[in-house]
PLY file of the C-alpha trace (Angstrom):
ply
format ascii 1.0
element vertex 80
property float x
property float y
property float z
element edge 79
property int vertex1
property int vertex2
end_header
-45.09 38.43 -42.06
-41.72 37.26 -41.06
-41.11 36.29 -37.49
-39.61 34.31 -34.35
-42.30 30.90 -34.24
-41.92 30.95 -30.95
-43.70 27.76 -29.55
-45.16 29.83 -26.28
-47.75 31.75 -28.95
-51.61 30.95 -29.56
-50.84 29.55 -32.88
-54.66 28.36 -33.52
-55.95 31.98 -32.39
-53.51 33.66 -34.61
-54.26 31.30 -37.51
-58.13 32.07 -36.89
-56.63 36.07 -37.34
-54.89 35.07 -40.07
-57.95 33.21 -42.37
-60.44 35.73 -41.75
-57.81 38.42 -42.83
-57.28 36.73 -45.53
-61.15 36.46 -46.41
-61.72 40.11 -46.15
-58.43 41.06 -47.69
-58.56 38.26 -50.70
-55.08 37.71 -50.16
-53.56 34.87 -48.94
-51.61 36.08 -45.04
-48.96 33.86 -43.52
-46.39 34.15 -40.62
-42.93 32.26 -41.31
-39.79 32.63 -40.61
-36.99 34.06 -42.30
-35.20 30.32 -42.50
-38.43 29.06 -44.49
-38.85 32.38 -46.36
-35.07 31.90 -47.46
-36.01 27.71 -48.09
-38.90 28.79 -50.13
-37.04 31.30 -52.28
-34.12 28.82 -52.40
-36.12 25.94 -54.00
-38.06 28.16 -56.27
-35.77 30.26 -57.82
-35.51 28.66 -61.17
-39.23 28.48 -60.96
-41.63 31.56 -59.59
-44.37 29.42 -59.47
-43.55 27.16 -57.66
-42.61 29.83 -54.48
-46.91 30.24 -55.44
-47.28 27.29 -54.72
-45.92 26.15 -52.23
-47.78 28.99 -50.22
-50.98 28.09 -51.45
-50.00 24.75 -50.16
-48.78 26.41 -47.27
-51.80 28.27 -46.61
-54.41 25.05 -47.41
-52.42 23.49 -44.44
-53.26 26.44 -42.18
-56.68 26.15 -43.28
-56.87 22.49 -42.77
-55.14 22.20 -39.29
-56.50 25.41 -37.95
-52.67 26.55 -36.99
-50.44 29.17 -37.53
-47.01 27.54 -36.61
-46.45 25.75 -39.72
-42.78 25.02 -41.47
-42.32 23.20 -44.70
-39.61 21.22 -45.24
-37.73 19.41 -48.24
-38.05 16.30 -46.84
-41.94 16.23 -46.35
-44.55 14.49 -48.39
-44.33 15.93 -52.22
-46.50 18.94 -53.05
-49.50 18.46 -55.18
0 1
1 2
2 3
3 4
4 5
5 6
6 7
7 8
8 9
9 10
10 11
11 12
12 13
13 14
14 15
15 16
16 17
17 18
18 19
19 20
20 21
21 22
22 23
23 24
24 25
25 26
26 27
27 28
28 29
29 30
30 31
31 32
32 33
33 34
34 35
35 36
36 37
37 38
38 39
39 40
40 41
41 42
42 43
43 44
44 45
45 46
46 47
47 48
48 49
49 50
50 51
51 52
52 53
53 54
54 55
55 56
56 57
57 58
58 59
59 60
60 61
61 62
62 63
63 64
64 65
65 66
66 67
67 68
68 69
69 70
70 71
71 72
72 73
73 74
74 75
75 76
76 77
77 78
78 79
């Protein structure tokens, strides 16, 4: 889903929506924003797999911090 990350949101409430959407759907459900979607298509275009993932990383995070309002960023910690 793309949309606003507005700070005022329950980002841990809609990341709990999020993960157990994602466990009945199989499918991995995020909410970004159109200047990350267009990051993430920018850095992966000479490479499809890579736009996998980095939302699989993406959605680990989520997992592991229990919060929607994520952003990557080219300047973070390398992927794995």
């Amino acid at each position: 889903m793309i949309s606003e990350m507005l700070t005022g949101l329950d980002w841990k409430g809609i990341a709990a929506q999020l993960i157990n959407a994602s466990r009945q759907s199989g499918a991995m459900l995020h909410v970004l924003d159109l200047r990350e979607l267009r990051m993430l298509v920018g850095v992966s275009k000479d490479e499809p797999l890579l736009f996998v993932r980095q939302l699989m990383h993406r959605f680990a995070t989520m997992i592991e911090c229990q919060n929607a309002m994520l952003r990557m960023r080219l300047d973070g910690p390398p992927m794995p």
